[in-house]
C-alpha positions in Angstrom: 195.3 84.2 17.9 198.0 81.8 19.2 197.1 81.1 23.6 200.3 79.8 25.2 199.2 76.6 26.8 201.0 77.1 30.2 199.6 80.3 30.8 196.1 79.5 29.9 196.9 76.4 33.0 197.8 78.5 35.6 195.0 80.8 35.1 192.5 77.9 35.9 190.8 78.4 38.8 188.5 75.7 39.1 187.5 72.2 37.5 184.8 69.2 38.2 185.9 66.3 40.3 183.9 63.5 41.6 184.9 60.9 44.3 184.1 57.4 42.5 186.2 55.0 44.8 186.7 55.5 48.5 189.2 52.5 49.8 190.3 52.2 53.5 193.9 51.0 52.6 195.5 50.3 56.1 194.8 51.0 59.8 197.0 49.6 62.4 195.4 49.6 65.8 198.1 49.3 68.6 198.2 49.2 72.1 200.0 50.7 74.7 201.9 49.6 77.7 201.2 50.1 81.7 201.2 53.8 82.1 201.8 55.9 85.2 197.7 56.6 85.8 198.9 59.5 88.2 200.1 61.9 84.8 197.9 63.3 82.6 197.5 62.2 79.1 197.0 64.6 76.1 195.9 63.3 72.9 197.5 64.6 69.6 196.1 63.8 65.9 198.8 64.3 62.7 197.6 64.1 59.3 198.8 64.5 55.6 197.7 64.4 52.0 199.5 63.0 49.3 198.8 63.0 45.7 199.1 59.2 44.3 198.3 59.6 41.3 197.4 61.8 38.3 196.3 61.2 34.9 194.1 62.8 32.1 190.7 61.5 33.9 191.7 60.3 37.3 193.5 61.2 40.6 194.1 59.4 43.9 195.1 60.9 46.9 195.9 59.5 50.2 194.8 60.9 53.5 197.1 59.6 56.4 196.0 59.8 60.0 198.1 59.1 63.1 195.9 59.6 66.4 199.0 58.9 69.7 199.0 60.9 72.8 202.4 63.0 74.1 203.9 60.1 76.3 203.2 56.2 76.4 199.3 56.1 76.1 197.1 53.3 76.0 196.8 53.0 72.1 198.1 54.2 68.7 195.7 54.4 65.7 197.2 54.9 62.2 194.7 54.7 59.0 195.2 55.8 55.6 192.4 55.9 53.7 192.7 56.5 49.4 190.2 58.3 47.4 189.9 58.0 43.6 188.6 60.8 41.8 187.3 61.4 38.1 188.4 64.8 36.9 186.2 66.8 34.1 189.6 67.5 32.4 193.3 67.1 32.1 195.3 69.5 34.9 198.8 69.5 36.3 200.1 68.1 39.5 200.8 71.8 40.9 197.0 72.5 40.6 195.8 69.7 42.4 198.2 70.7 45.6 196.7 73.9 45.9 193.5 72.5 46.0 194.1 69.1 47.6 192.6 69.5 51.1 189.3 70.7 49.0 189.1 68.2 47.1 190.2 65.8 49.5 187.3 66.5 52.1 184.9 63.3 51.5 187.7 61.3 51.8 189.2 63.5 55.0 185.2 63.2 56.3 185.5 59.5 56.1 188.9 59.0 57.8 187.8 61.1 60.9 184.5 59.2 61.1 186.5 55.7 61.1 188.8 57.3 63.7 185.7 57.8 65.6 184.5 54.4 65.5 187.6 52.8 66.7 188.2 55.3 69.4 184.7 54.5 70.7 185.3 50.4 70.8 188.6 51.3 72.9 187.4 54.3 74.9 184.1 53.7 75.3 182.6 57.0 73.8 183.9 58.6 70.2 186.2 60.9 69.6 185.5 63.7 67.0 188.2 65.0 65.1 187.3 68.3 62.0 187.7 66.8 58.7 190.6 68.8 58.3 194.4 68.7 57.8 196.4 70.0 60.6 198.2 73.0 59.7 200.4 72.5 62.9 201.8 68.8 62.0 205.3 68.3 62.3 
């Protein structure tokens, strides 16, 4: 019986992956000017994922966070943090997009906690954000 090869991929539902590398590859911290205390502020959070890499064993994507409020606000944060993951077998880039944010969620936990911590040394109390991608971003 002959299987055609491309079919027999996009028929796969589901595959092992393990996160073997977690790596904090940039946050950026910045602060704001003097800002009108009279108008109210309003905190917004944008976030992406991005496939890095892809090969027969591993794949490393890139969770991007951008925490900034609507007008000038006292501070910007902006981390990306990079997760490397060992896959149980070879699949195609396509594949891992649909599942990307699933995958992605130890290293979308760990992004949000880190925002957390920061936003507590500025604020004074945390700020907890879902370990989730924003379906809303712009």
């Amino acid at each position: 019986m002959v299987v055609d090869k491309q079919k027999a991929k996009k028929e796969k539902t589901e595959f092992e992956y393990k996160l073997v590398d977690l790596e904090l590859y940039s946050l950026k911290v910045s602060r704001g000017s003097n800002r009108d205390e009279s108008k109210p502020l309003q905190i917004k959070r944008t976030n992406n994922l991005e496939l890095v890499n892809l090969t027969d064993k591993k794949l490393t994507i890139s969770v991007k966070e951008k925490v900034y409020f609507d007008s000038e606000g006292p501070f910007e944060i902006n981390l990306d943090y990079r997760g490397v993951f060992e896959i149980s077998e070879p699949v195609d880039k396509d594949f891992i997009e649909e599942k990307m944010e699933e995958i992605s969620y130890p290293v979308l936990a760990s992004a949000v906690h880190t925002l957390s911590f920061v936003m507590e040394k500025i604020i004074g109390h945390p700020l907890i954000f879902p370990p989730k991608i924003n379906k809303d971003n712009k």
